[in-house]
PQR file with spaces between the fields and no chain letter, atoms N, CA, C, O and H, PARSE charges and radii, in Angstrom:
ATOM       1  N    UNK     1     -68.320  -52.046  166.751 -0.4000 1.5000
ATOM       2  CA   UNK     1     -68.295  -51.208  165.569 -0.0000 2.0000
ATOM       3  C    UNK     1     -69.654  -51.302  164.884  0.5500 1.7000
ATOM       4  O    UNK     1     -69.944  -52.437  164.504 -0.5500 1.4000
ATOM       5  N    UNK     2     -70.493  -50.393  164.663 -0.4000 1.5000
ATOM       6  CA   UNK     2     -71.856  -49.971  163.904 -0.0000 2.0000
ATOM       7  C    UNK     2     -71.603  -51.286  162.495  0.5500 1.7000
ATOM       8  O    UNK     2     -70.488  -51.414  161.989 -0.5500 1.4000
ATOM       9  H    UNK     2     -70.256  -49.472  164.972  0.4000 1.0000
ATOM      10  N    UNK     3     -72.264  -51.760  162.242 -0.4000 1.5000
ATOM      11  CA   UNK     3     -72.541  -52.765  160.973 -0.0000 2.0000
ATOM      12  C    UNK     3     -72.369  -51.725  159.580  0.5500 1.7000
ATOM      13  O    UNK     3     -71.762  -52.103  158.578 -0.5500 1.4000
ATOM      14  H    UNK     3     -73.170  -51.656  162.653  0.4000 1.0000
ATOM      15  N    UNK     4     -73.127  -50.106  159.720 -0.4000 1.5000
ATOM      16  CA   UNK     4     -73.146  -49.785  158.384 -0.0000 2.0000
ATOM      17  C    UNK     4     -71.947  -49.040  158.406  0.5500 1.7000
ATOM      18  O    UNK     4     -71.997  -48.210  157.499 -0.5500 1.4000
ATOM      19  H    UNK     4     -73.621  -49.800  160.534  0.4000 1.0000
ATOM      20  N    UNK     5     -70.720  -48.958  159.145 -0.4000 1.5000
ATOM      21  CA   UNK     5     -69.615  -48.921  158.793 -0.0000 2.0000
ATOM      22  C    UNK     5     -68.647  -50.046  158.045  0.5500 1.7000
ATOM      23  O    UNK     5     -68.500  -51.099  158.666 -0.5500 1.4000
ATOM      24  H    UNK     5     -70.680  -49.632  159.883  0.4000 1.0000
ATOM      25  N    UNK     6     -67.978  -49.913  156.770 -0.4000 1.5000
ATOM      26  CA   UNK     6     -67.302  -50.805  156.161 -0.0000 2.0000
ATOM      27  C    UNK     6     -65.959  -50.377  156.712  0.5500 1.7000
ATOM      28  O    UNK     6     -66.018  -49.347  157.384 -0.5500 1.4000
ATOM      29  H    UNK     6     -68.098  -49.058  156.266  0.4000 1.0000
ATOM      30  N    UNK     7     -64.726  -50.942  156.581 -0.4000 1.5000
ATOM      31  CA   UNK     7     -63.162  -50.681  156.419 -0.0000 2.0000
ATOM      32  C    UNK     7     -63.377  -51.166  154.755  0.5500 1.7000
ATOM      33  O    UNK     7     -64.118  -52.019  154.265 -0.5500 1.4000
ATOM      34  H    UNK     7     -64.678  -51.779  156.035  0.4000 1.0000
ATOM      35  N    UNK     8     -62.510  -50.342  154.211 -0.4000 1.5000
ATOM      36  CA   UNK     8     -61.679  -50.838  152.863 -0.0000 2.0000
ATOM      37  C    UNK     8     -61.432  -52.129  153.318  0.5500 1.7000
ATOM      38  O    UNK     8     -62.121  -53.064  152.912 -0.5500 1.4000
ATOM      39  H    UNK     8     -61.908  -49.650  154.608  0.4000 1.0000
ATOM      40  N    UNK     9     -61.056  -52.195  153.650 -0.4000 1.5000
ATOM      41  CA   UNK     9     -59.914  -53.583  153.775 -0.0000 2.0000
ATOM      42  C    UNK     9     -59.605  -53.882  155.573  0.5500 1.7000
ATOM      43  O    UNK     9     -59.264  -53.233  156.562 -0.5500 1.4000
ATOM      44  H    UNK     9     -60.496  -51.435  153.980  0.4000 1.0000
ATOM      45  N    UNK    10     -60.049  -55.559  155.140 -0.4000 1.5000
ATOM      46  CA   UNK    10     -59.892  -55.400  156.997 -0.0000 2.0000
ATOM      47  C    UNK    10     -58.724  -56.191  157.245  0.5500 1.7000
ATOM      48  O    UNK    10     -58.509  -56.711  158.340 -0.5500 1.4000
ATOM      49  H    UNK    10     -60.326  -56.086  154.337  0.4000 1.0000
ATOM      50  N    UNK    11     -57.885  -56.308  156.153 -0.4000 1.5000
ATOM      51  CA   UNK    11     -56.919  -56.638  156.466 -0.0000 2.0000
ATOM      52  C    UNK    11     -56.263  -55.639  157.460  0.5500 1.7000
ATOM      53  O    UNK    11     -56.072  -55.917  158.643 -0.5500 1.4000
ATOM      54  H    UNK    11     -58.059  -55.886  155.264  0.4000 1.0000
ATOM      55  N    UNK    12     -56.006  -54.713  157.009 -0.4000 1.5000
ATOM      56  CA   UNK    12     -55.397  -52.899  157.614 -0.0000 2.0000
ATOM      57  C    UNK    12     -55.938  -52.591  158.788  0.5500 1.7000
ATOM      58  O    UNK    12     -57.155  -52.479  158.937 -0.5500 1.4000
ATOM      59  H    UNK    12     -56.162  -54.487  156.047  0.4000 1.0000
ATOM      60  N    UNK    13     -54.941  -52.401  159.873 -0.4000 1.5000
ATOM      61  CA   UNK    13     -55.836  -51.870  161.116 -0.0000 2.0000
ATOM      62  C    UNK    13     -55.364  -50.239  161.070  0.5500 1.7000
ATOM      63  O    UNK    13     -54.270  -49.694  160.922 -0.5500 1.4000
ATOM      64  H    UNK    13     -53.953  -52.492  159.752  0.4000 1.0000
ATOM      65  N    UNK    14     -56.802  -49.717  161.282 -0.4000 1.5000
ATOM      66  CA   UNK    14     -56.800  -48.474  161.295 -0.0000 2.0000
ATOM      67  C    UNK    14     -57.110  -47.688  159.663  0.5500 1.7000
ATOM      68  O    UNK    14     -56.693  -46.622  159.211 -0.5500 1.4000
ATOM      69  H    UNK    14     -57.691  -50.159  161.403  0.4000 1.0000
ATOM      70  N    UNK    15     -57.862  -48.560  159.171 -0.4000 1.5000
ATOM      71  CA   UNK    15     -57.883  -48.326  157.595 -0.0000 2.0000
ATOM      72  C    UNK    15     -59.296  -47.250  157.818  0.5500 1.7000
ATOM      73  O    UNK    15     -59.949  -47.426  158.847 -0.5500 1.4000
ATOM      74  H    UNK    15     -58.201  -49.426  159.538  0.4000 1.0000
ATOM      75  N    UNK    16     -59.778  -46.061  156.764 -0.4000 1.5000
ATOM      76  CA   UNK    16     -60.422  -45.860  156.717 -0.0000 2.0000
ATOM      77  C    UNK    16     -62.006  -46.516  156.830  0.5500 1.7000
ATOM      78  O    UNK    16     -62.458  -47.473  156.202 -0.5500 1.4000
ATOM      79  H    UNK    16     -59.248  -45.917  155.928  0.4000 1.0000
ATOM      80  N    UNK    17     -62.686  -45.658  157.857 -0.4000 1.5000
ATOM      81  CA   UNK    17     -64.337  -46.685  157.340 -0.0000 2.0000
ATOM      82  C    UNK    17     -65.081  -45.625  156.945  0.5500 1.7000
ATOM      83  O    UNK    17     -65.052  -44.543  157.531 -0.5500 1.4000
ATOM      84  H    UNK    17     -62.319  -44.881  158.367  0.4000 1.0000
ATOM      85  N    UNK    18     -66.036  -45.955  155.577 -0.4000 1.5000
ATOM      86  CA   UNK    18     -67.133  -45.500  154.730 -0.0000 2.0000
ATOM      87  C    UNK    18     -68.534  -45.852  154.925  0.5500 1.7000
ATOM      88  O    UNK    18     -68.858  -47.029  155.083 -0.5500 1.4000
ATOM      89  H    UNK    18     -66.059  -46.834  155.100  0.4000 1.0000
ATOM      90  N    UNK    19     -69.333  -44.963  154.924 -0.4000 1.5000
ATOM      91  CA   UNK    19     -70.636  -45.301  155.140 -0.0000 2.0000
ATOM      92  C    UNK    19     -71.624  -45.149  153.852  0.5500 1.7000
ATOM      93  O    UNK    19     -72.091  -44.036  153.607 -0.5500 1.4000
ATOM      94  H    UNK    19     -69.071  -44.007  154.795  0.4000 1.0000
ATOM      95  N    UNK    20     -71.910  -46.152  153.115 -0.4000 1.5000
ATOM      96  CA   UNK    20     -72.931  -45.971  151.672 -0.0000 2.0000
ATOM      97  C    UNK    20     -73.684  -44.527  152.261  0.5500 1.7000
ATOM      98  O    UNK    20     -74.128  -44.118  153.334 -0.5500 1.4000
ATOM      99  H    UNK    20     -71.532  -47.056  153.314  0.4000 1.0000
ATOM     100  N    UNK    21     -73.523  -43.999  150.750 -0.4000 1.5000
ATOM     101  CA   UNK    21     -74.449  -43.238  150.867 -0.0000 2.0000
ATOM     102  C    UNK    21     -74.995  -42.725  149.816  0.5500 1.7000
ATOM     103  O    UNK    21     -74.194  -42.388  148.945 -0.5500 1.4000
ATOM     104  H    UNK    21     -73.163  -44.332  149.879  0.4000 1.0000
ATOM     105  N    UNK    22     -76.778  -42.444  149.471 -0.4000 1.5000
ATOM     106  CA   UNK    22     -76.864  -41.949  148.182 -0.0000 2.0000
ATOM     107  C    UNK    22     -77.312  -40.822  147.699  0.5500 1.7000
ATOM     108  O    UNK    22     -78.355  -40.342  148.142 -0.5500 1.4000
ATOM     109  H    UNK    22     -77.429  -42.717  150.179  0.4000 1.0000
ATOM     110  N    UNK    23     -76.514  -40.142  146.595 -0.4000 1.5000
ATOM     111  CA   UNK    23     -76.196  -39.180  146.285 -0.0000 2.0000
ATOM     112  C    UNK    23     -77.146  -38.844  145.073  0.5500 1.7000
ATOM     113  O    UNK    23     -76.590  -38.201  144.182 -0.5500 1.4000
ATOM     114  H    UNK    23     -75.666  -40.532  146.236  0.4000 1.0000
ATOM     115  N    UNK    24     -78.195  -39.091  144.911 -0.4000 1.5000
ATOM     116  CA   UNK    24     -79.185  -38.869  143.702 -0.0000 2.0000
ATOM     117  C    UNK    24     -78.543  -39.356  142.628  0.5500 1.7000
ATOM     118  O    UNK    24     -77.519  -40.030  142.743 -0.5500 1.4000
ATOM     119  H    UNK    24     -78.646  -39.613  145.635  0.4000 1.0000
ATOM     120  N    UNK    25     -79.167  -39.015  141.318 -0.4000 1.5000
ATOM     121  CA   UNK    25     -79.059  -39.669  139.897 -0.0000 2.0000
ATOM     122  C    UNK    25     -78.035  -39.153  139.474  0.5500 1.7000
ATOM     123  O    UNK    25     -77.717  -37.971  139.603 -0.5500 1.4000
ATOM     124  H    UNK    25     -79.999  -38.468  141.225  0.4000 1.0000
ATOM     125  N    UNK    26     -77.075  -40.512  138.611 -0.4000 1.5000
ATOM     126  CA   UNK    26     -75.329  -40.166  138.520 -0.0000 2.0000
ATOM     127  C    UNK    26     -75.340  -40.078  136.843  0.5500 1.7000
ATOM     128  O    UNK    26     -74.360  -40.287  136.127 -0.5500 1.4000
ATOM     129  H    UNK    26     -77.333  -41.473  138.507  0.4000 1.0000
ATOM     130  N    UNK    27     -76.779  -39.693  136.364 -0.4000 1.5000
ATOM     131  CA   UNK    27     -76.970  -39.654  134.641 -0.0000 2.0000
ATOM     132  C    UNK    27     -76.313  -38.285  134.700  0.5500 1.7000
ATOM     133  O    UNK    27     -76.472  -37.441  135.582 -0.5500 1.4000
ATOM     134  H    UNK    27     -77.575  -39.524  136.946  0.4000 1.0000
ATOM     135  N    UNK    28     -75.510  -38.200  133.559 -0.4000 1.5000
ATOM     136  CA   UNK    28     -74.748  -36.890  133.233 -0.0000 2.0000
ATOM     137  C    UNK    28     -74.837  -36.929  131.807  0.5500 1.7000
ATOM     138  O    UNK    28     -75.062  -38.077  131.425 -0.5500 1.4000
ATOM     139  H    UNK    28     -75.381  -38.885  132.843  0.4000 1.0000
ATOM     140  N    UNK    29     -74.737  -36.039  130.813 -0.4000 1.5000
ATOM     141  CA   UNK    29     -74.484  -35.667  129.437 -0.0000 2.0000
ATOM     142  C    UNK    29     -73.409  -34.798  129.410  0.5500 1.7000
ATOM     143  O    UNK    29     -73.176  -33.772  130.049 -0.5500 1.4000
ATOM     144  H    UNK    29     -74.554  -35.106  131.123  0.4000 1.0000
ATOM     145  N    UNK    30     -72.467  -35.712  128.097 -0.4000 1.5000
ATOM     146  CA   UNK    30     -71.166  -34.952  128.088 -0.0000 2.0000
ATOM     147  C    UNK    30     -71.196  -34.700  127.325  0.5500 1.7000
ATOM     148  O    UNK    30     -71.959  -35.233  126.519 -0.5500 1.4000
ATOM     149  H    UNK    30     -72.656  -36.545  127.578  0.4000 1.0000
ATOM     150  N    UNK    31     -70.151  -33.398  126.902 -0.4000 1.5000
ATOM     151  CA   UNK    31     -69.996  -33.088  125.580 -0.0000 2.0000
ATOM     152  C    UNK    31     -68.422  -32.666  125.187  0.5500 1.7000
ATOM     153  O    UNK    31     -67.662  -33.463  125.736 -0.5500 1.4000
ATOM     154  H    UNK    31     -69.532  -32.965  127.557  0.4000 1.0000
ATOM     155  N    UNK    32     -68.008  -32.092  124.742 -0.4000 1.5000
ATOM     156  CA   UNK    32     -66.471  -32.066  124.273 -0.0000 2.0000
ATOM     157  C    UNK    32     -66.371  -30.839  123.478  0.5500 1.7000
ATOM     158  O    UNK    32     -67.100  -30.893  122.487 -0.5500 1.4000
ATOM     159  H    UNK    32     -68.626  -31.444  124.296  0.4000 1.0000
ATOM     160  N    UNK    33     -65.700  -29.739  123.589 -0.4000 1.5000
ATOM     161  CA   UNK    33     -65.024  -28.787  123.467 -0.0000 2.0000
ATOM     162  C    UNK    33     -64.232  -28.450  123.446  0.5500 1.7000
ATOM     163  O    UNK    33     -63.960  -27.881  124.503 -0.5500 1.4000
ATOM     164  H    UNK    33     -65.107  -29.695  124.394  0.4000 1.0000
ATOM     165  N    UNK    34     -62.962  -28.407  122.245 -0.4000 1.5000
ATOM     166  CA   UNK    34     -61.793  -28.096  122.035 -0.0000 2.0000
ATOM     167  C    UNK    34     -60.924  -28.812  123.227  0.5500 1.7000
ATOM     168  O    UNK    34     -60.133  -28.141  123.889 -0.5500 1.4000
ATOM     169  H    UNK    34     -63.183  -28.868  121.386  0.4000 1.0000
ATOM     170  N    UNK    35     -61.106  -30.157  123.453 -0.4000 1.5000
ATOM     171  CA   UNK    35     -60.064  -30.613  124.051 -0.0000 2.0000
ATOM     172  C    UNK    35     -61.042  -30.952  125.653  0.5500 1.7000
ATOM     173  O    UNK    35     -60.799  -31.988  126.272 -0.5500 1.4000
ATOM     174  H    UNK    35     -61.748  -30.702  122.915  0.4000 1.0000
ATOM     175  N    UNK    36     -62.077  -29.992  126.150 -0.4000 1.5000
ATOM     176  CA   UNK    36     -62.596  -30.220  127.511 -0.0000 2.0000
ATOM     177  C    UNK    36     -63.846  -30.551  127.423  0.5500 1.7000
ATOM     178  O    UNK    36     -64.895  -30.144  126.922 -0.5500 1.4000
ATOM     179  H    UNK    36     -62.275  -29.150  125.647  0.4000 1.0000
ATOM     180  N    UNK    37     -63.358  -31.579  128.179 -0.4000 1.5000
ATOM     181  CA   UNK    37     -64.987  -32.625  128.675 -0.0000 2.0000
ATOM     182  C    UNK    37     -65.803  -31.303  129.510  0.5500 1.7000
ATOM     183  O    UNK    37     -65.374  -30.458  130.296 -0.5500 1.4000
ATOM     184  H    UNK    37     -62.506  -31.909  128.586  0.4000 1.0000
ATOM     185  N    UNK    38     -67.178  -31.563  128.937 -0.4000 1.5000
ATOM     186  CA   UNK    38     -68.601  -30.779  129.990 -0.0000 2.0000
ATOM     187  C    UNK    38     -69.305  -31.607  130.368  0.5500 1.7000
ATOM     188  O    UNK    38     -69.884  -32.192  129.453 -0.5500 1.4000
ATOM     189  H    UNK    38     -67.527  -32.250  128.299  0.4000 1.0000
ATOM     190  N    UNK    39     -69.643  -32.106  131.829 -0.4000 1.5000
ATOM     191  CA   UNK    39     -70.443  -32.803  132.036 -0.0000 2.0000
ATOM     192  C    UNK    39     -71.448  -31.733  133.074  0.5500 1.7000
ATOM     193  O    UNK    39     -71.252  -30.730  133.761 -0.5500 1.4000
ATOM     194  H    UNK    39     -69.173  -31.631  132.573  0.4000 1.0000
ATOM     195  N    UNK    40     -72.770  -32.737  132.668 -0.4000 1.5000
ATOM     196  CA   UNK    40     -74.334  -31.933  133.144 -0.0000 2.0000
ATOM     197  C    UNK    40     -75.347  -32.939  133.620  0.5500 1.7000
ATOM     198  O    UNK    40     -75.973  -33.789  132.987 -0.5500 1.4000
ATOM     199  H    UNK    40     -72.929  -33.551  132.110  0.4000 1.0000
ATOM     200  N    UNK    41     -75.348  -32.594  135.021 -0.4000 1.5000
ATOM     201  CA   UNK    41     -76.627  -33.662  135.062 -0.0000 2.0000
ATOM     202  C    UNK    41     -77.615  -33.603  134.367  0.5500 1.7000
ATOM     203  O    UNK    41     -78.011  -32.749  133.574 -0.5500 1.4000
ATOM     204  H    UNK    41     -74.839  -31.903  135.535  0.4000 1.0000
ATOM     205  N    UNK    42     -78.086  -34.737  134.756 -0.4000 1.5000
ATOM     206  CA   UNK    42     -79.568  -34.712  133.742 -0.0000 2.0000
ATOM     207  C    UNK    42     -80.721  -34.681  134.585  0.5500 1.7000
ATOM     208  O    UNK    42     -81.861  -34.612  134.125 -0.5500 1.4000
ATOM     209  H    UNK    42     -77.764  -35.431  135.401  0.4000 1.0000
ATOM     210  N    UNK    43     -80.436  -34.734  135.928 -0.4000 1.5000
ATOM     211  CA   UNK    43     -81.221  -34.455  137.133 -0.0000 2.0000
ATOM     212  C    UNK    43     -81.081  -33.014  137.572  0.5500 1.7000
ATOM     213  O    UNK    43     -80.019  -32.486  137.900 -0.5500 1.4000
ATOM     214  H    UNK    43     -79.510  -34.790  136.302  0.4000 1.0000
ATOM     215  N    UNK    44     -82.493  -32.330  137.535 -0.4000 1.5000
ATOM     216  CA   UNK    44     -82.630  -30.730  137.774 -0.0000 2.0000
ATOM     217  C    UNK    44     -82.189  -30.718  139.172  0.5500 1.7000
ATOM     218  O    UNK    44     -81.950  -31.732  139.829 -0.5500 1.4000
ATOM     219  H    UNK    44     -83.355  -32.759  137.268  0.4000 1.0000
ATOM     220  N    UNK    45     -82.103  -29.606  139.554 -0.4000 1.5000
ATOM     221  CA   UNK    45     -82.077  -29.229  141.324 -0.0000 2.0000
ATOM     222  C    UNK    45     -83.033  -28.998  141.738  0.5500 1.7000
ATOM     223  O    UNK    45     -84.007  -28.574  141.115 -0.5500 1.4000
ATOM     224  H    UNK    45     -82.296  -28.783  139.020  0.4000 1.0000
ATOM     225  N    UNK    46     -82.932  -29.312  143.306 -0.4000 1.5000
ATOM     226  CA   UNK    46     -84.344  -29.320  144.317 -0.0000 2.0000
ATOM     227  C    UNK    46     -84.193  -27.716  144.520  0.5500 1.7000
ATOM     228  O    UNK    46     -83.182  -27.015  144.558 -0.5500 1.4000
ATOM     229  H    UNK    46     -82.142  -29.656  143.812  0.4000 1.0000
ATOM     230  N    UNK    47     -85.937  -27.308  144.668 -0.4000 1.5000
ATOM     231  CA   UNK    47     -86.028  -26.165  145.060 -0.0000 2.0000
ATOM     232  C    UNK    47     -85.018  -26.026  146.486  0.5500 1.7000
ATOM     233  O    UNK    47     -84.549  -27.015  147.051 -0.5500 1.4000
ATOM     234  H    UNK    47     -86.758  -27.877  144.638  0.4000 1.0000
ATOM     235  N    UNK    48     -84.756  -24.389  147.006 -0.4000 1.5000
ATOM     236  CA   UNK    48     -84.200  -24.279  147.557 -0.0000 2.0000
ATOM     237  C    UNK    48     -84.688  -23.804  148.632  0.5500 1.7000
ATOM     238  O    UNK    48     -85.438  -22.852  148.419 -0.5500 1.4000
ATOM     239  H    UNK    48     -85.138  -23.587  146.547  0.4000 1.0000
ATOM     240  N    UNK    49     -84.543  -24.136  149.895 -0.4000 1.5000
ATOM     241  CA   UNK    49     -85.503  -23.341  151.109 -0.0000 2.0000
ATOM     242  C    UNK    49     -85.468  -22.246  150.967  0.5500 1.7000
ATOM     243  O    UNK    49     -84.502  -21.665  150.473 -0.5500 1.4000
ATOM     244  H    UNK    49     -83.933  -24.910  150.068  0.4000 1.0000
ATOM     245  N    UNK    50     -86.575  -21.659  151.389 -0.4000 1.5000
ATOM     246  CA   UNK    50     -86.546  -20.714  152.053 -0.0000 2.0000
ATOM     247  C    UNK    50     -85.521  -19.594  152.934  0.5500 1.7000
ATOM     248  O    UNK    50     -85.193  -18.435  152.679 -0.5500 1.4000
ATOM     249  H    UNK    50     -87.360  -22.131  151.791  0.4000 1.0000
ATOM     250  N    UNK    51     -85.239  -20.371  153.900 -0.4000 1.5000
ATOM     251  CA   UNK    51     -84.127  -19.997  155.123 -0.0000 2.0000
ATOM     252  C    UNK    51     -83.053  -21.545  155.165  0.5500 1.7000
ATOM     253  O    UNK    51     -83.282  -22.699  154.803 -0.5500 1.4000
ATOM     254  H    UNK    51     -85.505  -21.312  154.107  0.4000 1.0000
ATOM     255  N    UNK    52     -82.233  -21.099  155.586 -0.4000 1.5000
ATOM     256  CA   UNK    52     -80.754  -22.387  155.322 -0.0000 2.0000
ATOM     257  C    UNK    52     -81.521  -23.306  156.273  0.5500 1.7000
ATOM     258  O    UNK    52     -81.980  -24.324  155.756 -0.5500 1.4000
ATOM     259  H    UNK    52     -82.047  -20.162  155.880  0.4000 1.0000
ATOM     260  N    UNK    53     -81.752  -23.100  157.685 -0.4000 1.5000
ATOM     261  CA   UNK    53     -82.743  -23.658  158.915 -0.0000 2.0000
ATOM     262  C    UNK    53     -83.756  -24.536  158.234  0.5500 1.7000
ATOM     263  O    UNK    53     -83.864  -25.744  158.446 -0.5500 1.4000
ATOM     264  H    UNK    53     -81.380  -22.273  158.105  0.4000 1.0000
ATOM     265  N    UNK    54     -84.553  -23.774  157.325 -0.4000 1.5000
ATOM     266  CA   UNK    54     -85.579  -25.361  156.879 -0.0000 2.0000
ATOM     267  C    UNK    54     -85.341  -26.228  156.930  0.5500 1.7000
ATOM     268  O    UNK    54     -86.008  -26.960  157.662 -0.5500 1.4000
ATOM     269  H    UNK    54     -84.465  -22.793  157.153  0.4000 1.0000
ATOM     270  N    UNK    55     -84.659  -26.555  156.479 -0.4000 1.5000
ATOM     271  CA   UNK    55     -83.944  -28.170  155.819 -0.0000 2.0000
ATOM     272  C    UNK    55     -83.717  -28.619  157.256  0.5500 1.7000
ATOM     273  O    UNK    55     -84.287  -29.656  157.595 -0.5500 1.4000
ATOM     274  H    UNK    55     -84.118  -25.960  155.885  0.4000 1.0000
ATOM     275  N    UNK    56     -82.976  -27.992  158.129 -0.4000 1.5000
ATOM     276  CA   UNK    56     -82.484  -28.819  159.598 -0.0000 2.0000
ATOM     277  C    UNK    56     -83.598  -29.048  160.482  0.5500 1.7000
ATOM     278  O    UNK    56     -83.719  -30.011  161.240 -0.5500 1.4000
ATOM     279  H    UNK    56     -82.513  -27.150  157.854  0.4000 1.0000
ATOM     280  N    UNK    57     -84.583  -27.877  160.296 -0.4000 1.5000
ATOM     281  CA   UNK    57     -85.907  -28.383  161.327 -0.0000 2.0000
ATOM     282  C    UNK    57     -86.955  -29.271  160.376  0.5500 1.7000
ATOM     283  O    UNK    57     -87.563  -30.137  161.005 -0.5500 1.4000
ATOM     284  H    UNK    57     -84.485  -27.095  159.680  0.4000 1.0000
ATOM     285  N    UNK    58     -87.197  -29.197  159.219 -0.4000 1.5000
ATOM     286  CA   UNK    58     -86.894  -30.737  158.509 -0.0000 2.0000
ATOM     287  C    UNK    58     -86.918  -32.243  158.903  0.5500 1.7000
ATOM     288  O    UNK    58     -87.759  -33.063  159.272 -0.5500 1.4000
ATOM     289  H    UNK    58     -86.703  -28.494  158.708  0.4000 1.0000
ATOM     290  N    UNK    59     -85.862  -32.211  158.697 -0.4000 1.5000
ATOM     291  CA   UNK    59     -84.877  -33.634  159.084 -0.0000 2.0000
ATOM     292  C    UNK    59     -85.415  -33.770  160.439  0.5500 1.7000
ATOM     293  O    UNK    59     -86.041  -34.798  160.695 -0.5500 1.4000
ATOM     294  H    UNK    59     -85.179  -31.545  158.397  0.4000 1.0000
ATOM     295  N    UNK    60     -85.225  -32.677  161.546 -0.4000 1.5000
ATOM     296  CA   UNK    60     -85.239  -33.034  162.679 -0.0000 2.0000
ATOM     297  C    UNK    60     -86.578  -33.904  162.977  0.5500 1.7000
ATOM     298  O    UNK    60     -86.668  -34.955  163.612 -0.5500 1.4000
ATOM     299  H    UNK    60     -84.716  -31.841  161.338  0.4000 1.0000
ATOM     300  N    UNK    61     -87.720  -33.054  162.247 -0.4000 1.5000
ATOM     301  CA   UNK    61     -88.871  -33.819  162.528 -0.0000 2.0000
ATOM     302  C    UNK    61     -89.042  -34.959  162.224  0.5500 1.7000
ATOM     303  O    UNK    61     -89.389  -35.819  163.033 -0.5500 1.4000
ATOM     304  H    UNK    61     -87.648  -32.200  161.732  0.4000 1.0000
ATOM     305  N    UNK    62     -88.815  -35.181  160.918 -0.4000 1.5000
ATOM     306  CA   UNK    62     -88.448  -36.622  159.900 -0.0000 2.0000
ATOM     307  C    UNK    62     -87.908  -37.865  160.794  0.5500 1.7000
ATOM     308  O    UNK    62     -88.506  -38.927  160.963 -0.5500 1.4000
ATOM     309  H    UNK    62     -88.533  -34.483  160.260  0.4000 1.0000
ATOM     310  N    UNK    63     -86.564  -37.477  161.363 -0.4000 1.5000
ATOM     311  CA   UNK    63     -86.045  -38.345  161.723 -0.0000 2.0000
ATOM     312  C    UNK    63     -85.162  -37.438  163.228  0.5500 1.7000
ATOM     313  O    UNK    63     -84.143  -36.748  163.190 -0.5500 1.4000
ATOM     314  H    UNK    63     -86.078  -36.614  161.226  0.4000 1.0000
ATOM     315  N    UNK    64     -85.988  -37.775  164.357 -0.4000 1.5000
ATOM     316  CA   UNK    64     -85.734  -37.217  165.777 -0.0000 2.0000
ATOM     317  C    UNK    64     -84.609  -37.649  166.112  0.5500 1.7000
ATOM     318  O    UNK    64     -83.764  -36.872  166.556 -0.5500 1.4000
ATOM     319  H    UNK    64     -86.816  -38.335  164.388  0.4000 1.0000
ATOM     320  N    UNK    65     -84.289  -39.395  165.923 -0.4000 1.5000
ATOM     321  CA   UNK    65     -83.645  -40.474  166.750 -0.0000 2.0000
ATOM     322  C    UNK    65     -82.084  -40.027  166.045  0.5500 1.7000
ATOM     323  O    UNK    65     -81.013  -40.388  166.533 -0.5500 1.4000
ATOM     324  H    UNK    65     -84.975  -40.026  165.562  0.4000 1.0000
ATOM     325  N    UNK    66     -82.187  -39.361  165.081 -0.4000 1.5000
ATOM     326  CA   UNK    66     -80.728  -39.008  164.489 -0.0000 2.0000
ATOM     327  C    UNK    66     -79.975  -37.960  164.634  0.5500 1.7000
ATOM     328  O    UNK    66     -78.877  -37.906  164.079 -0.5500 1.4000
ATOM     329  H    UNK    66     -83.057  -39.068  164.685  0.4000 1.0000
């Protein structure tokens, strides 16, 4: 079994396994409106390619072995 796979619990056979992973900045600003929470990151968005394909020929170069 790969190391950067965890089980929840190894007690459990057959328990789910999770792989860390990170998901950019988890800063949010909330605010409250008649009863409903708004939450907003506080981290802008990455420009967006070009073509959907950028991003995959990308990576590919970045990292071949994956």
């Amino acid at each position: 079994m790969s190391s950067e796979f965890r089980s929840q619990s190894n007690d459990q056979a057959g328990a789910p396994r999770y792989r860390h992973v990170s998901i950019g900045c988890s800063a949010v600003e909330v605010t409250e409106q008649q009863g409903v929470l708004h939450m907003r990151s506080l981290e802008p968005l990455a420009e967006l390619p070009k073509r959907l394909l950028d991003r995959l020929v990308h990576w590919a170069q970045e990292r071949p072995e994956q």
